[in-house]
C-alpha positions as CSV (number, residue, x, y, z in Angstrom):
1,X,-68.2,-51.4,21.2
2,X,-65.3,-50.8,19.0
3,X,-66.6,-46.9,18.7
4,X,-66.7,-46.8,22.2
5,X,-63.0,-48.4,22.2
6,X,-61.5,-45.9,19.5
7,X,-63.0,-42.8,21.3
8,X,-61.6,-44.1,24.5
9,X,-58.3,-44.3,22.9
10,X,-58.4,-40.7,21.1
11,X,-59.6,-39.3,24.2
12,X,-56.8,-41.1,26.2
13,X,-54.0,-40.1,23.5
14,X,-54.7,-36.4,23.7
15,X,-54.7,-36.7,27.3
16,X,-51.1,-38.4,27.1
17,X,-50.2,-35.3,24.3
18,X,-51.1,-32.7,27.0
19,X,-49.5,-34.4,30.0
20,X,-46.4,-35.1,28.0
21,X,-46.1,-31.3,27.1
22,X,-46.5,-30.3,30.7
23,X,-43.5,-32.8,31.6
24,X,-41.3,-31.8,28.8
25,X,-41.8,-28.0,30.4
26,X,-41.1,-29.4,34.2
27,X,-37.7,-31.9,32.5
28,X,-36.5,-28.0,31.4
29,X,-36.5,-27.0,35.2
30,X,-35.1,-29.6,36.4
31,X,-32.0,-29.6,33.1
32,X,-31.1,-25.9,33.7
33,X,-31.3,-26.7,37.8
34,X,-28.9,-29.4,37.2
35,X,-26.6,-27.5,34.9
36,X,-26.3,-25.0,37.4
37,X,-25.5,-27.1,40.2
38,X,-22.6,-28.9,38.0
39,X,-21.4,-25.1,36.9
40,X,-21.6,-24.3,40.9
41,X,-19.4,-27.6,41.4
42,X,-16.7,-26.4,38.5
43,X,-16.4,-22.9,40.1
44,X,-15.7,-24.6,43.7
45,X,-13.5,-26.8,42.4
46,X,-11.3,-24.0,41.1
47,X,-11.7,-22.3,43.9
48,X,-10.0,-25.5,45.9
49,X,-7.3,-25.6,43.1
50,X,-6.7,-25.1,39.8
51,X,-6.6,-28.7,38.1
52,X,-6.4,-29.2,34.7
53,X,-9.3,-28.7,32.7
54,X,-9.7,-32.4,31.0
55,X,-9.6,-33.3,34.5
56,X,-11.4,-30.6,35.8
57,X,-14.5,-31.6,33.7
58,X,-14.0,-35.3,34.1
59,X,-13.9,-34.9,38.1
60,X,-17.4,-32.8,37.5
61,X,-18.9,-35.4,35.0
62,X,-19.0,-37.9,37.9
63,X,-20.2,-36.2,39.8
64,X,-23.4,-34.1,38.5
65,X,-26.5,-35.6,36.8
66,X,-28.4,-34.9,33.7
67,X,-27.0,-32.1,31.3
68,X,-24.1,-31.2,33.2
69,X,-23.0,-34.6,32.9
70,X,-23.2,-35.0,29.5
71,X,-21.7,-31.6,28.6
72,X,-18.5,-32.2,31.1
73,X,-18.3,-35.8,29.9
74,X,-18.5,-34.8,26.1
75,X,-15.9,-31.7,26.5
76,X,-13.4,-34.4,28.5
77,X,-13.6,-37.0,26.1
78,X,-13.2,-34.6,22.8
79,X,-10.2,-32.7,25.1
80,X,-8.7,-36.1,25.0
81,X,-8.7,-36.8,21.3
82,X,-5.1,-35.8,19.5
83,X,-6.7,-34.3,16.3
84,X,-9.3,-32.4,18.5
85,X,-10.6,-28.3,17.6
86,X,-10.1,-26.0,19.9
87,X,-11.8,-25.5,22.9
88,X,-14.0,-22.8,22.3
89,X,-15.8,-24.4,19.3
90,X,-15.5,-27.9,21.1
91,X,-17.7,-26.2,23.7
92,X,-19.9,-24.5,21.6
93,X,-20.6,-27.8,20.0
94,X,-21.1,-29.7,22.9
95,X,-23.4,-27.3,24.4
96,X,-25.5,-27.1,21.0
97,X,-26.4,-31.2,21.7
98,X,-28.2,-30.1,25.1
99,X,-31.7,-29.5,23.7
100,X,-33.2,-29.7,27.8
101,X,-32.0,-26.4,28.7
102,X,-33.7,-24.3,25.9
103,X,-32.6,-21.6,23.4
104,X,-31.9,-19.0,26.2
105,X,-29.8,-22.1,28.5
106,X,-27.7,-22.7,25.4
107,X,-26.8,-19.0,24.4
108,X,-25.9,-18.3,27.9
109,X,-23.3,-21.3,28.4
110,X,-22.2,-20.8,25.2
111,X,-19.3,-18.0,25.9
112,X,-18.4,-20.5,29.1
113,X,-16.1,-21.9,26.2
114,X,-14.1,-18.6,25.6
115,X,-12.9,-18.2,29.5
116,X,-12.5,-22.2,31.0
117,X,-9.2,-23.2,30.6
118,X,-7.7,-20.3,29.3
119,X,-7.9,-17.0,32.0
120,X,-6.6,-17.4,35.5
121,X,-9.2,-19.3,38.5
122,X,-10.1,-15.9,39.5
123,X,-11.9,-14.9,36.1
124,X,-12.8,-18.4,35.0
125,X,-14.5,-18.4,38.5
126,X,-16.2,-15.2,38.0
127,X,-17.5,-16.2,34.5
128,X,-18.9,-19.5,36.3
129,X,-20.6,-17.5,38.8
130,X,-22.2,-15.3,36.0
131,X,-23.2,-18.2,34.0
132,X,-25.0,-19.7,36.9
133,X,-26.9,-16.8,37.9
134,X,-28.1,-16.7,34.7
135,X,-29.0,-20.1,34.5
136,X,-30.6,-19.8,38.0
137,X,-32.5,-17.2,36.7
138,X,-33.4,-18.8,33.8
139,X,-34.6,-22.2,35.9
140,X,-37.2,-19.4,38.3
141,X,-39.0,-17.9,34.5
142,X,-39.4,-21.9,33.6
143,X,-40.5,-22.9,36.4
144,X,-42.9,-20.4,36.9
145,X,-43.8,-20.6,33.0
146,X,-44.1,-24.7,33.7
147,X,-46.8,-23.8,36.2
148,X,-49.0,-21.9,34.0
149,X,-48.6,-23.0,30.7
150,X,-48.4,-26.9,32.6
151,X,-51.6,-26.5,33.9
152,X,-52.5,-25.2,30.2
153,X,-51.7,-28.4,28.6
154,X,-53.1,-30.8,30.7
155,X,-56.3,-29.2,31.1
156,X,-56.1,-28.8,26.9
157,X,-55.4,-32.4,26.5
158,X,-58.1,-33.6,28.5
159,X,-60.8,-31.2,27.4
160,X,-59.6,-32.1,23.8
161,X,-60.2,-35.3,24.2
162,X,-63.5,-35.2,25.7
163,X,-64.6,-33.0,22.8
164,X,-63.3,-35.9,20.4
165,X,-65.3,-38.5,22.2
166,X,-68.3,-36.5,22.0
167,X,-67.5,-35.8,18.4
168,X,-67.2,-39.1,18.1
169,X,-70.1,-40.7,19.9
């Protein structure tokens, strides 16, 4: 009985190993969707008027979800600190913490720092927009990636298991 109960478990946690992998990739979709959509929110924003950027971000941070959300609300808090860097490096930094969007999400918002707040709503707009698109792009690869390599894991985890149990047994 208790062989039977340990191989059920083994099988059971290498299922849970594989399905967690496949929702890690899917949480990566979804992360560089939503830091799109909050960089698509920025850009209308300036195109409506050119607020300031602590407030810029701040208005954004309430109203986005996930990364964007935390990046915005990070870069507004840290703007409003007196002894604060500058913002380029305060960007950079904030963007490193955002571990959802990947290697490629984080190089490509990375130079977002160098243009917000300091060329006029035109370029900072245009920068937005390129940023996006490449985070757009990025989001179609995952996605597509999170279908086939999803499918990978899951079907690994399982089949893992049952090739423990019968090791096992």
């Amino acid at each position: 009985m208790v062989k039977l109960l340990g191989a059920a478990l083994v099988a059971g946690g290498c299922a849970w190993l594989g399905f967690r992998r496949a929702l890690e990739l899917k949480d990566r979709v979804r992360a560089l969707e939503q830091m799109a959509g909050g960089l698509a929110l920025v850009e209308r924003e300036l195109a409506l008027g050119a607020p300031p950027l602590p407030r810029l971000l701040e208005g954004a941070a309430g109203r986005c979800d996930g990364p964007a959300a935390e990046l915005f609300a990070g870069c507004a808090r840290a703007l409003a600190r007196p002894d604060r860097e500058g913002f380029p490096a305060l960007w950079r930094g904030q963007v490193a913490r955002l571990e959802a969007l990947g290697e490629e999400g984080r190089e490509a918002l990375g130079p977002l720092g160098e243009i917000l707040g300091r060329y006029d709503c035109r370029e900072q707009r245009a920068g937005l927009a390129a940023v996006r698109g490449r985070l757009e792009e990025l989001s179609v690869l995952a996605r597509a990636d999170s279908r086939r390599r999803g499918r990978v894991y899951e079907a690994l985890g399982l089949s893992g298991g049952a090739f423990l149990v019968v090791l096992l047994l």
